[in-house]
Structure formats: structure tokens, C-alpha cells
C-alpha positions, -999 to +999 in steps of 0.1 A: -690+031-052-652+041-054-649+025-091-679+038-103-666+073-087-623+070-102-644+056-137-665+090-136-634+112-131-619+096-159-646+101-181-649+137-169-616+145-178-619+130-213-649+155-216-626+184-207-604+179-230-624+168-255-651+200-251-615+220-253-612+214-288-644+212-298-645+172-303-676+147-295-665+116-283-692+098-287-686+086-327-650+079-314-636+047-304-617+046-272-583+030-273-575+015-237-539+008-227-514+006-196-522-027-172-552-009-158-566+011-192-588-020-199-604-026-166-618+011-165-620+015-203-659-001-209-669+018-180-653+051-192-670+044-227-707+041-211-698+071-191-696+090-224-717+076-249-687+055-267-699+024-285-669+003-298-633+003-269-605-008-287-575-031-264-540-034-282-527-070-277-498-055-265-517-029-240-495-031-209-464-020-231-486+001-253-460+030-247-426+011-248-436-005-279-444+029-294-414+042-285-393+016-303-415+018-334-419+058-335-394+080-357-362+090-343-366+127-341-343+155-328-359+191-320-336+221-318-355+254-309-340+289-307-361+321-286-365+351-312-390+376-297-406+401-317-439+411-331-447+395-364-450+429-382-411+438-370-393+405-375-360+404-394-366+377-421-324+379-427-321+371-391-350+344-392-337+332-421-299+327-403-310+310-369-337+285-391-298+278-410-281+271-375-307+250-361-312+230-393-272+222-392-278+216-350-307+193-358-289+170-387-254+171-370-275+156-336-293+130-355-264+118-374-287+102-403-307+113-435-336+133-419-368+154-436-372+185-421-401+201-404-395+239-399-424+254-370-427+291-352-438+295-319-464+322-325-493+338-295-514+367-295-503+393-272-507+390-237-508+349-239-489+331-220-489+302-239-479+299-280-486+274-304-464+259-330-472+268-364-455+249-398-437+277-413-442+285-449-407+281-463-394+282-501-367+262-502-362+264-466-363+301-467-389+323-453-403+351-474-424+379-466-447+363-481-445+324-463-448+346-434-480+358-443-492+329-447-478+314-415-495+339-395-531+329-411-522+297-405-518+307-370-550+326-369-569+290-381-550+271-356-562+293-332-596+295-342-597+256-348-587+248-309-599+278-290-631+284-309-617+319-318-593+341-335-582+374-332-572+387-369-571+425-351-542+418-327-504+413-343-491+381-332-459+375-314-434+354-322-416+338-299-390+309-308-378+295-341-376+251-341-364+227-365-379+191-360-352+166-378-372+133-385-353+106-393-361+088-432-353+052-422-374+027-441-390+008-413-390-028-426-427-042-438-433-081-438-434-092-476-466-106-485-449-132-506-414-142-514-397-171-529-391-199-506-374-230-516-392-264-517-391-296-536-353-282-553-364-253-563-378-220-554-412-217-552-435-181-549-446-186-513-471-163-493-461-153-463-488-142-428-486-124-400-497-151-376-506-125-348-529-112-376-550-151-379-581-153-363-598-188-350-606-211-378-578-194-407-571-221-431-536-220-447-523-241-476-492-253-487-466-237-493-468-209-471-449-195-442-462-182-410-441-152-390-448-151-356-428-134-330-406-160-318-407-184-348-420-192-381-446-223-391-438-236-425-463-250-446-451-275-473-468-284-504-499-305-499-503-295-463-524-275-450-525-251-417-552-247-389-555-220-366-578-228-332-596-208-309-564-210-285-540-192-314-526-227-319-519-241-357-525-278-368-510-290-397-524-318-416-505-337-445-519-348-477-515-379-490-482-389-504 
């Protein structure tokens, strides 16, 4: 009773938030993660309709593991309050500068640069951050335009409704500094050398083989903590335990 009860709370909560923005989760696929995602996550998906759960191989370190693969970012945000209709573009233009040199001087690397405002209808307590329209990196009358319709289809899009009658507020300038390093891919082949001399060689991703993946020779396998070489005239078996046999040809 207690299970089915914490599994239903669960689920209720995905409904809330889900309802919020106007989302069905019922074509979705629910991703279960943390050491106890998976133990509530095919009960959660009954709960609300959900046909297919999907559990990362690496689920109890789901979020350590997406913070060493995520971007290195750096967000530098400045308050400037002031109805949209009365805002000084100069002055806009001048703190978007200073937070720009804040943001690349903090992250100390090439970066691309996402410039947002922090816009709400009056009365709001709560804004939302909008992409600002920029030329250049420069704000115009007319990218402000068009960040407040922007706004106005944020808006709409996550609280079902917009109010085009009421001038917005804006409320903070922000620069988001996103690092450009080229995260590094596994080739799919590269030239290995067997026999005395090099030789084009696939390579796999072994956490990628299923049960029953054939391999032949020469090939090379990457898996975490080593890598299975395949020589010429071999060939590679993967079993239903993850394991590989390697059987030789004749000489």
C-alpha cells in the first residue's frame, strides 16, 4: 500500500507539471535515473499511461556523469528595471558590453554567446528569460520588438496565455558564456598497424554491442577500461554476459 501510494505521488506530480505546460505524457518515454528512479519508474509509467521507460546504464550517476559531459558555462546577469516602452537601448547596449567582457574574462576560453532579458508582465512576480534579438551583439529598437513578441509566445506557449495589452517589464540583462571545446567523438575507423604495415581498421564502442555482435578482423574494440583487438583472420564474439570470444583462423 505505501509503494503503490509514494508511486502515485510521483506520478501526480509528473501530471502537474506536465498539465503546466500543456504536455501529454502519455506518447513520452520516461527516463528513470538516481539508485531508486528504476524501482518506481514502471509503476510511475502505468500510473500515467507511458508505454516504453528508458534506464541509462549509468543511472545511479546519471547526474555526475552529466555534469562532466555538459558545457562549461558561465552566467553573468545585471538588474535593469524599466518598462519595455522606456528602456534606454544606449544603456542596454553598455551593461550587455560589461557582462559579455565579465562572462569571457570568468570562463577564460573561446565561448559563443547567448544574450537573454528577464522580461514579466506587470504585477508578476516571476519573469522569464527571453533570447534577445541582437545585431551584432547590439540591441536595436527594432530586436527589441521582436524580443518582446518573443516574450508574448513564450508566454502564451507555457501559461496558455498572453497579454499583448499590458507593456512588459524588464527586469535584468544576462549573458550566458558557453564554452566552444570540441568534445572528443570515438573515430569510426582509423589506421591501425598490423602485419608491418598500417592497415584501415574499424573501431566499436563495446558498451554499444549487444549479445550475439560478430566482429572481424582487424578491428579494435574501446571499452572503458581497455581495448580488445581483433587481428586479421580472427574473429570477435560478444555473449549474453557482455563478454567477447575471440576465435582464430587457421594459419
Amino acid at each position: 500500500g505505501i509503494f503503490r501510494l509514494v508511486n502515485a505521488n510521483m506520478a501526480n506530480a509528473v501530471r502537474k507539471v506536465s498539465a503546466g505546460r500543456g504536455v501529454d505524457p502519455r506518447p513520452l518515454v520516461l527516463v528513470a535515473f538516481g539508485g531508486n528512479g528504476p524501482l518506481h519508474a514502471g509503476m510511475q509509467a502505468a500510473e500515467l499511461g507511458i508505454r516504453r521507460v528508458f534506464v541509462p546504464k549509468l543511472a545511479p550517476a546519471f547526474s555526475a556523469l552529466g555534469l562532466l559531459l555538459s558545457d562549461h558555462v558561465v552566467d553573468e546577469m545585471r538588474s535593469y528595471v524599466s518598462p519595455v516602452g522606456r528602456v534606454e537601448l544606449a544603456r542596454v547596449n553598455a551593461l550587455l558590453g560589461e557582462l559579455e567582457v565579465a562572462a569571457r574574462r570568468a570562463l577564460g576560453r573561446p565561448a559563443r554567446l547567448e544574450r537573454l532579458a528577464a522580461l514579466c508582465y506587470p504585477g508578476q512576480t516571476f519573469d522569464l528569460p527571453v533570447p534577445l534579438q541582437t545585431r551584432n551583439g547590439t540591441i536595436t529598437s527594432r530586436g527589441l520588438a521582436e524580443t518582446i513578441e518573443r516574450f508574448h509566445r513564450t508566454h502564451e506557449e507555457l501559461h496558455t496565455y498572453a497579454c499583448r495589452e499590458e507593456e512588459p517589464i524588464l527586469r535584468a540583462l544576462r549573458v550566458k558564456a558557453v564554452a566552444t571545446d570540441e568534445k572528443p567523438a570515438l573515430p569510426r575507423a582509423k589506421r591501425a598497424f598490423f602485419g608491418g604495415r598500417l592497415v584501415p581498421t574499424p573501431v566499436y564502442d563495446g558498451t554499444k554491442l549487444g549479445p550475439g555482435t560478430t566482429i572481424d578482423g582487424p578491428a579494435l574494440v574501446d571499452e572503458p577500461f581497455t581495448t580488445v583487438v581483433v587481428y586479421p583472420g580472427q574473429q570477435a564474439c560478444v555473449d549474453r554476459f557482455g563478454n567477447y570470444t575471440v576465435t582464430l583462423g587457421r594459419a
